[in-house]
C-alpha positions as CSV (number, residue, x, y, z in Angstrom):
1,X,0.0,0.0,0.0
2,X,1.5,3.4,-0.9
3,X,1.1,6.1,2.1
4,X,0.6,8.8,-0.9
5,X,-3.5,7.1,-1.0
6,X,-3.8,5.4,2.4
7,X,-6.1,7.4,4.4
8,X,-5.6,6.9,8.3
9,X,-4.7,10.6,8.2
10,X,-2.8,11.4,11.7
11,X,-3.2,14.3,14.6
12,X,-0.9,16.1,15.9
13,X,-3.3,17.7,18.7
14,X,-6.0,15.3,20.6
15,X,-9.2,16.3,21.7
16,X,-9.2,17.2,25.7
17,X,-11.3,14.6,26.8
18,X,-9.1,11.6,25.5
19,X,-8.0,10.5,28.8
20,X,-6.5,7.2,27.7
21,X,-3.3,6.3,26.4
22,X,-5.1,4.3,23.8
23,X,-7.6,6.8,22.7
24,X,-5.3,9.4,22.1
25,X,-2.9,6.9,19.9
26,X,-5.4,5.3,18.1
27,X,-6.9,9.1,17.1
28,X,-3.2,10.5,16.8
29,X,-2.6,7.9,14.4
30,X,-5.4,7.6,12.5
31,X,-7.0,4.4,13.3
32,X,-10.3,5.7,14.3
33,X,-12.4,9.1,14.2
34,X,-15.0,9.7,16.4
35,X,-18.5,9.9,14.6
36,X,-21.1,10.4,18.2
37,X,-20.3,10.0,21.9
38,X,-18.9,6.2,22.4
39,X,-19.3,5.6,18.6
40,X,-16.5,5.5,16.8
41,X,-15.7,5.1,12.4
42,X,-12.7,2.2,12.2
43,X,-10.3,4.2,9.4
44,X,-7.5,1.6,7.2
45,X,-5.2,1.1,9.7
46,X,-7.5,0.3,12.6
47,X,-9.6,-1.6,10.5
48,X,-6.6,-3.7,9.6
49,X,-5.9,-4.6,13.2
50,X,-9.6,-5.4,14.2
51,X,-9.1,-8.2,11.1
52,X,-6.3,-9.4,12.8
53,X,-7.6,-9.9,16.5
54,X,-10.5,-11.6,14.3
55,X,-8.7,-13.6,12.3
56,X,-6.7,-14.8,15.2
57,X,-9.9,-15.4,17.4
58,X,-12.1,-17.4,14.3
59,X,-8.5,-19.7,13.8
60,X,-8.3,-20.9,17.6
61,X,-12.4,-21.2,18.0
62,X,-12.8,-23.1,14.2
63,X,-9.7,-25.4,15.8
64,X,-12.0,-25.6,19.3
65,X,-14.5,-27.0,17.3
66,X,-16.9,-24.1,17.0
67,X,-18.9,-22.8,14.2
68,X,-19.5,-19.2,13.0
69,X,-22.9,-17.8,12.0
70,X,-24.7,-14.2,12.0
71,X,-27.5,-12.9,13.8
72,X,-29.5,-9.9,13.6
73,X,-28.7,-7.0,15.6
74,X,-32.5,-5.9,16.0
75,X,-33.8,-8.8,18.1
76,X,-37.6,-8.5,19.1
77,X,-38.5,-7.2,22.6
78,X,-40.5,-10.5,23.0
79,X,-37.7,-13.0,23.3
80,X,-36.3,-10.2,26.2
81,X,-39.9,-10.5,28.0
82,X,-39.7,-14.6,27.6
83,X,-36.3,-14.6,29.3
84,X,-36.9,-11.7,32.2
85,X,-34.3,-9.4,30.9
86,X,-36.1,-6.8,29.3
87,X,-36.8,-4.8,32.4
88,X,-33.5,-6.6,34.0
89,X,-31.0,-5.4,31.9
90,X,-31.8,-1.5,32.7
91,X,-31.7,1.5,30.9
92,X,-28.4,0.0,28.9
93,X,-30.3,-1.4,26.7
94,X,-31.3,0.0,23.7
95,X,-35.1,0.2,22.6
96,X,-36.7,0.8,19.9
97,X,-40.1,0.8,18.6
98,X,-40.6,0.2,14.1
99,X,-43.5,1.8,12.0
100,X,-46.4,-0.4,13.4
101,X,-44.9,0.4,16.8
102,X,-43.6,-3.0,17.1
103,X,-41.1,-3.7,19.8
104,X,-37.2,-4.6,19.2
105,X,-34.1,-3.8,21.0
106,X,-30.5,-3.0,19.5
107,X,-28.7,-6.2,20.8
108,X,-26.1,-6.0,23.2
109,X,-25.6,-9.8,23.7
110,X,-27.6,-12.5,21.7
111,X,-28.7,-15.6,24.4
112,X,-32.2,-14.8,23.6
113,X,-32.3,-15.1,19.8
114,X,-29.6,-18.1,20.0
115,X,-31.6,-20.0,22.3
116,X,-34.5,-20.1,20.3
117,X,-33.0,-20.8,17.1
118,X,-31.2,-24.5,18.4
119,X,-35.1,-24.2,20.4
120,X,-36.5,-24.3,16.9
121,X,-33.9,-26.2,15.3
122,X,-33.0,-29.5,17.8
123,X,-35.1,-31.8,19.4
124,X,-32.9,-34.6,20.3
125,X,-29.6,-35.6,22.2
126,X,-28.0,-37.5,18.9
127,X,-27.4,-33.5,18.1
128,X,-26.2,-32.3,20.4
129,X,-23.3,-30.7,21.7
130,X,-23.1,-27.6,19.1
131,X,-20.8,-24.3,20.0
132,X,-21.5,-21.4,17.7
133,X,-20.0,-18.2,17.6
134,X,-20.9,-14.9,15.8
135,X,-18.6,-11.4,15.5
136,X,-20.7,-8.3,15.3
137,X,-21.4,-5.2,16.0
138,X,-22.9,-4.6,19.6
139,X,-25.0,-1.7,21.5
140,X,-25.3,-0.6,24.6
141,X,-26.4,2.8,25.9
142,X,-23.9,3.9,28.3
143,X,-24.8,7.0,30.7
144,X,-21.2,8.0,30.4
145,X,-19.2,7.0,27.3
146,X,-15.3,7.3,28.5
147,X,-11.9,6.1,27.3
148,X,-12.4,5.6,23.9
149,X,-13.1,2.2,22.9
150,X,-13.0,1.2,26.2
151,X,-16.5,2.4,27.4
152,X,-18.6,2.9,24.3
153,X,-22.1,2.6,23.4
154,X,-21.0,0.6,20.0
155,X,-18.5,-2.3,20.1
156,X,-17.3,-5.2,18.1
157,X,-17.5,-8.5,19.8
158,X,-17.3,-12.3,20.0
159,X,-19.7,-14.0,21.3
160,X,-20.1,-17.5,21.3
161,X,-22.7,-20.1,22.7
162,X,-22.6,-23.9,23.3
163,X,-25.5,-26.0,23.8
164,X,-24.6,-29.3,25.9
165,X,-26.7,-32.1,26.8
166,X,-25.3,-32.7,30.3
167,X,-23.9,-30.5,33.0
168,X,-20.8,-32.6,32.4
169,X,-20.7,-32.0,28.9
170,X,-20.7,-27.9,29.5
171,X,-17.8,-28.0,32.3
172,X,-15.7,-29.9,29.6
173,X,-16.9,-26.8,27.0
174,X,-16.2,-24.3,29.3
175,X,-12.6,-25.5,30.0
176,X,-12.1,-26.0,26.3
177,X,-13.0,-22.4,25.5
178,X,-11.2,-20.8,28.9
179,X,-8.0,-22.8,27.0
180,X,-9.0,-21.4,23.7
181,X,-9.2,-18.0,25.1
182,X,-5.9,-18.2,27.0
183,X,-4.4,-19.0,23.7
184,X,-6.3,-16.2,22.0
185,X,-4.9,-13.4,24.3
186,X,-1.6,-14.9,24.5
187,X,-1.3,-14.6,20.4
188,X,-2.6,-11.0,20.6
189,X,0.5,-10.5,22.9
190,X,-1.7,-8.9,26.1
191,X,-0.3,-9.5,29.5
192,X,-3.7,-10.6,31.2
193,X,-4.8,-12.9,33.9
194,X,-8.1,-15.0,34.3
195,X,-10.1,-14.2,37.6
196,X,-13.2,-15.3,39.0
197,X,-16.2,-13.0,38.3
198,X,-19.8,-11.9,38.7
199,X,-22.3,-12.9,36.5
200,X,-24.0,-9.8,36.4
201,X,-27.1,-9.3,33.6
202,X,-25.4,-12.4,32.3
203,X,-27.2,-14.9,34.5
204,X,-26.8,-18.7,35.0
205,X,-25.6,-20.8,38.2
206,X,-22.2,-22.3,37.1
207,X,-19.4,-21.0,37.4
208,X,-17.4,-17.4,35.4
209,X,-14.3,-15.7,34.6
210,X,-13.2,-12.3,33.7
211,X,-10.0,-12.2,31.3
212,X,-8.3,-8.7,32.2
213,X,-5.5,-7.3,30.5
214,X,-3.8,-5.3,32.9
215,X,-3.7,-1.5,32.5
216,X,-3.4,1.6,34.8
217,X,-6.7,2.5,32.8
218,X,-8.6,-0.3,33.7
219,X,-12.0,0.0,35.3
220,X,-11.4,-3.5,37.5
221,X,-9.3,-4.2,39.8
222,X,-8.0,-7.5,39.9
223,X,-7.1,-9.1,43.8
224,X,-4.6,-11.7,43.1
225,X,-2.3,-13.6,45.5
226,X,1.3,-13.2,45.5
227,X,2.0,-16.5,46.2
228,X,-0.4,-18.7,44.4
229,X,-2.3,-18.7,40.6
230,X,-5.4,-17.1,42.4
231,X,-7.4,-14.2,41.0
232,X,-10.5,-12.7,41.3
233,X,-12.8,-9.4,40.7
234,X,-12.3,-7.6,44.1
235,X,-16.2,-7.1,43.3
236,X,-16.8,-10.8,44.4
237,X,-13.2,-11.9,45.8
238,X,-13.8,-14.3,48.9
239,X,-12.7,-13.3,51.8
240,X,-12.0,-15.9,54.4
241,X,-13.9,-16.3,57.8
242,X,-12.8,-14.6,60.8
243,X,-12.1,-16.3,63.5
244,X,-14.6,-16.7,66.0
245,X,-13.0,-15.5,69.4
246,X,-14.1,-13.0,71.0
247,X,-12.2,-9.8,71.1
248,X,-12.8,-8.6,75.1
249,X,-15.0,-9.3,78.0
250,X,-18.8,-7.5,77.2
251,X,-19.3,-4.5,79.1
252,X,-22.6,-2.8,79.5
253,X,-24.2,-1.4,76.7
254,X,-23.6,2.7,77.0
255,X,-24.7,5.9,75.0
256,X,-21.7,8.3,73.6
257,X,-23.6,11.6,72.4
258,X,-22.3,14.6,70.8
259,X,-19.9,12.7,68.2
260,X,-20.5,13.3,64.6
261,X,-18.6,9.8,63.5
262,X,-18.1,6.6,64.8
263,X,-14.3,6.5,64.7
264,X,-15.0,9.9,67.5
265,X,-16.9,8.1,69.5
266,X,-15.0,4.6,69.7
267,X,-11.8,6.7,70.7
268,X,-14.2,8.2,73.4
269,X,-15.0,4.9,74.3
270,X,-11.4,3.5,74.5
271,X,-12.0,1.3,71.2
272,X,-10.0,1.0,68.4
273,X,-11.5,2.1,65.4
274,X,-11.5,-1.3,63.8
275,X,-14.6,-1.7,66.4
276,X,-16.7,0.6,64.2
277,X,-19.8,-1.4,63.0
278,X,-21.1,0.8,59.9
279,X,-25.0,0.5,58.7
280,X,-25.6,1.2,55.3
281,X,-29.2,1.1,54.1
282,X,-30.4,-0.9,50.8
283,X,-33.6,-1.7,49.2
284,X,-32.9,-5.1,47.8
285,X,-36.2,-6.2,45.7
286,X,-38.0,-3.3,47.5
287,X,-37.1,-4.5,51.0
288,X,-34.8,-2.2,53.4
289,X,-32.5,-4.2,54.6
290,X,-29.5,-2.6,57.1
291,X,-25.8,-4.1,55.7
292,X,-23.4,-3.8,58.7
293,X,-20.0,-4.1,58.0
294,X,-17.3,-2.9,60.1
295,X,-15.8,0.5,59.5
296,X,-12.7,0.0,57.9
297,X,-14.4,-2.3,55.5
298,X,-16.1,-1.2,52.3
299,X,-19.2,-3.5,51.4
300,X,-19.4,-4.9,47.7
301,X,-23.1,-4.5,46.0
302,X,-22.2,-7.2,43.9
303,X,-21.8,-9.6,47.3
304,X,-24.8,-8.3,48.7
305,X,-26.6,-8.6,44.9
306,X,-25.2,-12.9,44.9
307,X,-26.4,-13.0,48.8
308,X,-29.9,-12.2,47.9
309,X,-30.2,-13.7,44.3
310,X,-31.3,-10.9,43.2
311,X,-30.1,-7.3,40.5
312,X,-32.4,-5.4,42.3
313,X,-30.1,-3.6,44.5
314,X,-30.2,-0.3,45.8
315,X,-28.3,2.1,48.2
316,X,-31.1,4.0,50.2
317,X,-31.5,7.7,49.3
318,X,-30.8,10.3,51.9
319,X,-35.0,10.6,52.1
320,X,-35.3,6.9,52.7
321,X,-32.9,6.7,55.2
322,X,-34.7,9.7,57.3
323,X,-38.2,8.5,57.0
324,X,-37.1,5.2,58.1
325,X,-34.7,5.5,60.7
326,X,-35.3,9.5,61.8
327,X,-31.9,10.4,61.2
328,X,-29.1,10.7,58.6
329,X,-27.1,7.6,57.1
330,X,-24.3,8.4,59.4
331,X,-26.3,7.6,62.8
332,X,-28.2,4.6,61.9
333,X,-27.2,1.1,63.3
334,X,-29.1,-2.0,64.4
335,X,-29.8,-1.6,68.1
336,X,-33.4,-0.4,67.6
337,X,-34.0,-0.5,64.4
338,X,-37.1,0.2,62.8
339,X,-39.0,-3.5,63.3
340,X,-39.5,-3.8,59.0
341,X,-35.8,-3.2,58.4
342,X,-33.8,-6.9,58.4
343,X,-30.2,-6.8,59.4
344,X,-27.8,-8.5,57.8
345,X,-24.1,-8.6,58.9
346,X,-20.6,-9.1,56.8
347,X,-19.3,-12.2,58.5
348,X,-16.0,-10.3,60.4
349,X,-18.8,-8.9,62.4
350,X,-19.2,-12.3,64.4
351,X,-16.2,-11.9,66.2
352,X,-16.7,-8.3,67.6
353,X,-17.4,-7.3,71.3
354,X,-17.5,-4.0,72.7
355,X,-18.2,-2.5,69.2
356,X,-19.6,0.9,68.0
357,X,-22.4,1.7,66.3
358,X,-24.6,4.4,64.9
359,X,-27.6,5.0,68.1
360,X,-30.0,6.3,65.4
361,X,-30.0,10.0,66.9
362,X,-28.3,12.2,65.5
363,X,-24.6,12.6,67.3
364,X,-25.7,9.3,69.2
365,X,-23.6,6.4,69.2
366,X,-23.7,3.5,71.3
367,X,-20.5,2.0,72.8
368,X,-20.1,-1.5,74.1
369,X,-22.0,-3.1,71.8
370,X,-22.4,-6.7,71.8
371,X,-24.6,-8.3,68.6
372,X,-25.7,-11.5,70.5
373,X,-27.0,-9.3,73.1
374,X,-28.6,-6.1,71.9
375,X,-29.9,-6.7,68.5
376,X,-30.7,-9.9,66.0
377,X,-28.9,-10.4,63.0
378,X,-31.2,-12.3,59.7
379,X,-27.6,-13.9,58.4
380,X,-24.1,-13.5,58.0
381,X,-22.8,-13.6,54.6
382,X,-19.1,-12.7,53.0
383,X,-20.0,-9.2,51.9
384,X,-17.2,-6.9,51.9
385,X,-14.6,-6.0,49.3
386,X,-11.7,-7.7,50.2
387,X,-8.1,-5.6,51.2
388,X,-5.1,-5.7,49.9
389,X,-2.4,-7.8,52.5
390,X,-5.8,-9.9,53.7
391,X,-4.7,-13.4,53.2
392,X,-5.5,-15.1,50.1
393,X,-9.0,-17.2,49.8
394,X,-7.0,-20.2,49.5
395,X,-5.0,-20.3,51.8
396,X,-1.5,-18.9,50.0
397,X,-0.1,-15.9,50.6
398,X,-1.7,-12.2,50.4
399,X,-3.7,-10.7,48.3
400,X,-2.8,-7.9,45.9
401,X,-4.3,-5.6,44.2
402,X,-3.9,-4.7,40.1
403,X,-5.7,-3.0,37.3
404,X,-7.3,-4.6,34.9
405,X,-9.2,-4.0,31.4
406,X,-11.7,-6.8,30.7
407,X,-11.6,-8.1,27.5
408,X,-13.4,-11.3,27.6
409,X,-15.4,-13.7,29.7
410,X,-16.8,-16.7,29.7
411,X,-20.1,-17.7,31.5
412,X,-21.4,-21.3,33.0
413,X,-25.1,-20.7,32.6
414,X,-26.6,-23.8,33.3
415,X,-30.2,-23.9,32.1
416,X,-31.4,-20.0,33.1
417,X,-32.3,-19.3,29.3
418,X,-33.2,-22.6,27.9
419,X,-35.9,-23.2,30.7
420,X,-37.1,-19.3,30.1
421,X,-37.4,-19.9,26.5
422,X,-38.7,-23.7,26.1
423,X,-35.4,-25.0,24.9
424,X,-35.4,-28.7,25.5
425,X,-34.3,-32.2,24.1
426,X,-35.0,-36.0,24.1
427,X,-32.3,-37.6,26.1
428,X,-31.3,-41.3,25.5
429,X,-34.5,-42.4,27.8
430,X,-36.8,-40.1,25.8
431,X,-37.2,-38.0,28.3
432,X,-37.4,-33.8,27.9
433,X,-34.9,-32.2,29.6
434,X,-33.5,-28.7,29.2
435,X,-30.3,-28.0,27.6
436,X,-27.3,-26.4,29.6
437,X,-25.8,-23.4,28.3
438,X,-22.4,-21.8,28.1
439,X,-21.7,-18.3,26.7
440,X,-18.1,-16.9,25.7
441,X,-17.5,-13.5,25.2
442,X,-14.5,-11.0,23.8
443,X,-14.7,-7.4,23.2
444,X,-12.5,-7.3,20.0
445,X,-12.7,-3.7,19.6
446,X,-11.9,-3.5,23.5
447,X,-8.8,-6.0,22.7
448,X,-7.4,-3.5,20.4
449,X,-7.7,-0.7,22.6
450,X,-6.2,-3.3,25.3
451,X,-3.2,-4.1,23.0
452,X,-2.4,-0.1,22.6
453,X,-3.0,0.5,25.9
454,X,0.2,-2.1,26.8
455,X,2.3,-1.7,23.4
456,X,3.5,2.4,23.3
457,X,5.8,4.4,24.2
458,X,5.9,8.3,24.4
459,X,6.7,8.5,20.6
460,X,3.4,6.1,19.8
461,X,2.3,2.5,18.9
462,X,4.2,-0.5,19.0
463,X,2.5,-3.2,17.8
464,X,2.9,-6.7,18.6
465,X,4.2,-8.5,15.4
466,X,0.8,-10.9,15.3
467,X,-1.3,-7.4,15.2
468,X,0.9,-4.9,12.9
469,X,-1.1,-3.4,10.4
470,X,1.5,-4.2,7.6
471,X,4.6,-6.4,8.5
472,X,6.6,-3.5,7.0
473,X,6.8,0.2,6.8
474,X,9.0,1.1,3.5
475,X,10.2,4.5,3.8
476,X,11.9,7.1,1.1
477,X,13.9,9.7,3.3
478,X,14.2,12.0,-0.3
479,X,11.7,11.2,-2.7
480,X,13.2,14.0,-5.1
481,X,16.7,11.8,-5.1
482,X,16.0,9.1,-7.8
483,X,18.4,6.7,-6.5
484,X,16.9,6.5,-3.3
485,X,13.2,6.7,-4.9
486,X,14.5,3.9,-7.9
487,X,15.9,1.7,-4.3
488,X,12.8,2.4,-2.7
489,X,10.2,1.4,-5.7
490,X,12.3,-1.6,-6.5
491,X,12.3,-2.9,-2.8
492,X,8.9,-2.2,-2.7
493,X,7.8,-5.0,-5.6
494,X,10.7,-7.5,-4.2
495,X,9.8,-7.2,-0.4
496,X,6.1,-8.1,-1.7
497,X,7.2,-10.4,-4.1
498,X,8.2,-12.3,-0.9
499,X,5.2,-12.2,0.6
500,X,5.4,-9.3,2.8
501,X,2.6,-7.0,3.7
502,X,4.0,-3.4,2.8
503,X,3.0,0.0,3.9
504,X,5.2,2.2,1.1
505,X,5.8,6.1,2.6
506,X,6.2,7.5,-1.1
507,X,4.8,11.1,0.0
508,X,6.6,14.5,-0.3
509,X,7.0,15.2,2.8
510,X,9.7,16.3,5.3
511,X,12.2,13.0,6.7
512,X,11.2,14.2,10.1
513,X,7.8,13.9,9.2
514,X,8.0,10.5,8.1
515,X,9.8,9.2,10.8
516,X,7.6,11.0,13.5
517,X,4.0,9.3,11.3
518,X,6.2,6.1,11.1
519,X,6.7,6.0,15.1
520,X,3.3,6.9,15.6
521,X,1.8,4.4,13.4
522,X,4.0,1.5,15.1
523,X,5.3,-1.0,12.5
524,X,7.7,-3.5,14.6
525,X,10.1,-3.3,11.6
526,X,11.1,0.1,9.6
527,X,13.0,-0.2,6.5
528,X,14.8,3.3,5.4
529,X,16.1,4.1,1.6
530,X,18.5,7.1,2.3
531,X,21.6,8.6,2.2
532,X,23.5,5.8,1.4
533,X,21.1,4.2,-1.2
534,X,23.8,5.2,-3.8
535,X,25.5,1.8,-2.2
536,X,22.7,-0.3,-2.0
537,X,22.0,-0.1,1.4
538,X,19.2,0.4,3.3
539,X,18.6,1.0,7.6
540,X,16.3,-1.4,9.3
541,X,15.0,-0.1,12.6
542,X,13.0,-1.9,15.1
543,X,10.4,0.0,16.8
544,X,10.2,-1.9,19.9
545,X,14.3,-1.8,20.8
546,X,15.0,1.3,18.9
547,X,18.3,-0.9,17.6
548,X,19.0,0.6,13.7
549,X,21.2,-1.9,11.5
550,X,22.5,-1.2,7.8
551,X,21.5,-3.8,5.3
552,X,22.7,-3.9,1.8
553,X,19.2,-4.3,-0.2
554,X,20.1,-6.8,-2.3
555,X,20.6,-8.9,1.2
556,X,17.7,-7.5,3.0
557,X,14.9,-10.9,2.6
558,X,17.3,-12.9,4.1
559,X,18.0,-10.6,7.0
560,X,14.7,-10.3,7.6
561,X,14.4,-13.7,7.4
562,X,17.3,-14.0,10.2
563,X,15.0,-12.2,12.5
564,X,12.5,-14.2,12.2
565,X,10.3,-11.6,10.3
């Protein structure tokens, strides 16, 4: 491709609200311009790269044994009402409504229609298992589109379903496609770990994991251990049991007034502030229900989401909290509390005696607080977020905390969609059972942002050699000198007479301009025809080491072939 026509025109100045490393490059560059909000046009050179991550994702799944097909992105509201997520999914999902003011939504995953396509189409355990996989274009309608590609409201992805006739026969899929997509990132060269995850909209009862690529960007945070393979969303780490013995004798239950936080009050009290117990106030499926955690802690809404079976989580408004308990959210606390509020306690509340907690007046607290004494608790449960240096879930080592960009998951979902949606099969015995369902996922225009995010430096991209655009960037320092134009044209037919993918700078323009575009655009290997192409001999730069060797041209497929390019 000659750079004279290749249109991925590049930026010297970003716009102000491309906070990410990756959106700035991939605009600086020219891989993408932003058409709306979180909607974005794919320009040659980024479109190149998506075909890449593709073409490496449809060669590991075809080798997995899956099969691609295409659905429609306008999928009919009904199929949402069959399976309970239309009004589940929330105001992400975007609705619309045709000319007869029929209902559809713009789909942001496709369970629903799969589901009752293999519901239409198989009927008996002789056909079964099938995984199918689709890459399209996907919608959801963020409140706050950020980071480019990142957080957007349109996105390319994988998605991928399998249909199994036995719970047995989906925990061998589901390893076989966590494999596949370990491979998968590996070959995109991302430095990523698999953790244990939430569900979310998703659904199902089996198991999930998250594949984050770690970034400073990223909007998870990964707990890992630092002495062991374990990894996990801090949103639904495990955090192990306290132990059980008490932490003092029980003294009489007191009142501490005129203190405006617990943390006052406990050092009022002669209590460390670890003996805080904090009440937060949710409406979980419309019931108020007091979470009490202790101070230092910070409670997960996914945890407490898992502990009720439920998405219908919500931290109490200011308003709520006053007409329930009489008082603001940082008073309230379960000695007393209103009779229609249940109380439910993160499990390293067991252990405490002698605690602080909110008295439900304002600047009340009450010291010496014992929980099998002065007030019932409905359960314990594991609800916190867990801390970095807690120990590890299983048993090795402490936990630590990273960044992380999520790029793919893949979901366990047992029979949640095929039960909603009638999708059953004659086992050996005749007998109609429902099928069990496993979902895979990869945000491929995510990946690519992922990749940038990694792969740069503070002069631009450096792609990994399985992703490069072109496997070579071909520059002319002088066009106006004919022997370095004549070197230049000639290498450009023999490099692709070799089978090399060539991007050709052949434009008028400045050497430092060409240089400074051919650092942006990242190309792991840049060949130079310059001053001393009167003697046949060409520079070869790599992008990723900086390192510059001369090459005689005549010489320069075999060096390349040296290299391993």
């Amino acid at each position: 491709m000659r750079q004279q026509t290749f249109f991925s025109p590049t930026m010297r100045d970003v716009p102000a609200d491309a906070e990410a490393i990756s959106h700035q490059l991939m605009l600086r560059a020219g891989l993408m311009r932003q058409t709306a909000a979180g909607i974005y046009t794919y320009l040659p050179l980024g479109t190149r790269v998506l075909h890449k991550i593709q073409a490496i994702i449809r060669e590991e799944l075809n080798r997995a044994g899956a099969q691609e097909l295409l659905m429609p992105a306008v999928q009919p509201a009904e199929l949402w009402e069959e399976s309970g997520r239309l009004d589940d999914y929330g105001p992400e999902l975007m609705r619309l409504n045709d000319r007869h003011e029929r209902r559809f939504v713009l789909g942001p995953t496709h369970e629903e229609v799969i589901t009752s396509i293999v519901r239409d189409g198989i009927h008996s355990y002789k056909r079964l298992p099938i995984n199918v996989y689709q890459i399209q274009t996907k919608y959801r309608d963020e409140r706050r589109p950020r980071f480019g590609l990142l957080r957007g409201r349109e996105f390319i992805m994988k998605d991928a379903y399998s249909f199994e006739p036995s719970e047995e026969a989906l925990a061998h899929t589901y390893e076989v496609m966590y494999d596949t997509y370990m491979k998968i990132f590996r070959r995109c060269g991302l430095d990523f770990r698999a953790v244990e995850a939430d569900a979310g909209a998703i659904g199902g009862t089996g198991g999930t994991h998250e594949f984050m690529a770690l970034a400073d960007i990223g909007e998870d945070t990964i707990a890992y251990s630092d002495r062991s393979g374990y990894a996990a969303n801090i949103e639904i780490a495990a955090v192990r049991p306290p132990d059980d013995t008490e932490e003092g004798t029980p003294a009489a239950l007191s009142a501490e007034n005129g203190y405006t936080s617990g943390e006052a009050a406990a050092t009022a009290a002669g209590q460390p502030t670890s003996a805080v117990i904090t009440g937060r106030l949710f409406y979980i499926d419309e019931v108020p229900v007091l979470i009490l955690t202790r101070g230092h802690h910070e409670i997960s809404d996914v945890k407490v989401g898992n502990h009720f079976d439920t998405l219908d989580v919500e931290v109490a408004s200011d308003t709520h909290v006053q007409e329930l308990f009489g008082t603001s959210s940082v008073y309230i606390g379960p000695v007393e509390a209103p009779s229609n509020v249940k109380v439910v306690a993160d499990q390293a509340i067991r252990p405490l005696v002698n605690a602080v907690c909110g008295g439900n007046q304002d600047e009340t607290f009450y010291a010496n607080v014992d929980h099998r004494r002065d007030f019932d608790i409905d359960a314990f449960a594991d609800l916190r977020m867990i801390q970095e240096g807690d120990p590890s879930p299983d048993g090795e080592g402490t936990i630590q905390f990273a960044e992380g960009i999520e790029v793919g998951q893949v979901f366990s979902l047992g029979t949640k969609y095929s039960e909603a949606l009638g999708a059953q099969f004659l086992d050996e015995n005749g007998k109609s059972v429902p099928m069990q369902m496993g979902c895979y996922g990869i945000g491929i225009s995510r990946t690519l942002a992922a990749v940038v995010e990694q792969h740069h430096d503070e002069d631009g991209i450096i792609w990994p050699k399985a992703l490069a655009p072109f496997d070579l960037h071909l520059l002319v320092i002088n066009p106006k000198d004919e022997v370095q134009q004549t070197l230049g044209d000639n290498l450009y037919e023999a490099l692709q007479t070799e089978g090399y993918d060539v991007l050709y700078d052949d434009r008028k323009e400045r050497a430092g301009v060409k240089f400074k575009d051919a650092d942006l655009y990242g190309m792991p290997i840049r060949i130079a025809a310059g001053k001393k192409a009167n003697e046949g001999i060409v520079e070869v730069k790599d992008r990723k080491t900086g390192e510059v060797t001369e090459v005689q041209a005549e010489n320069l497929p075999a060096y390349l072939n040296d290299i391993g390019w």
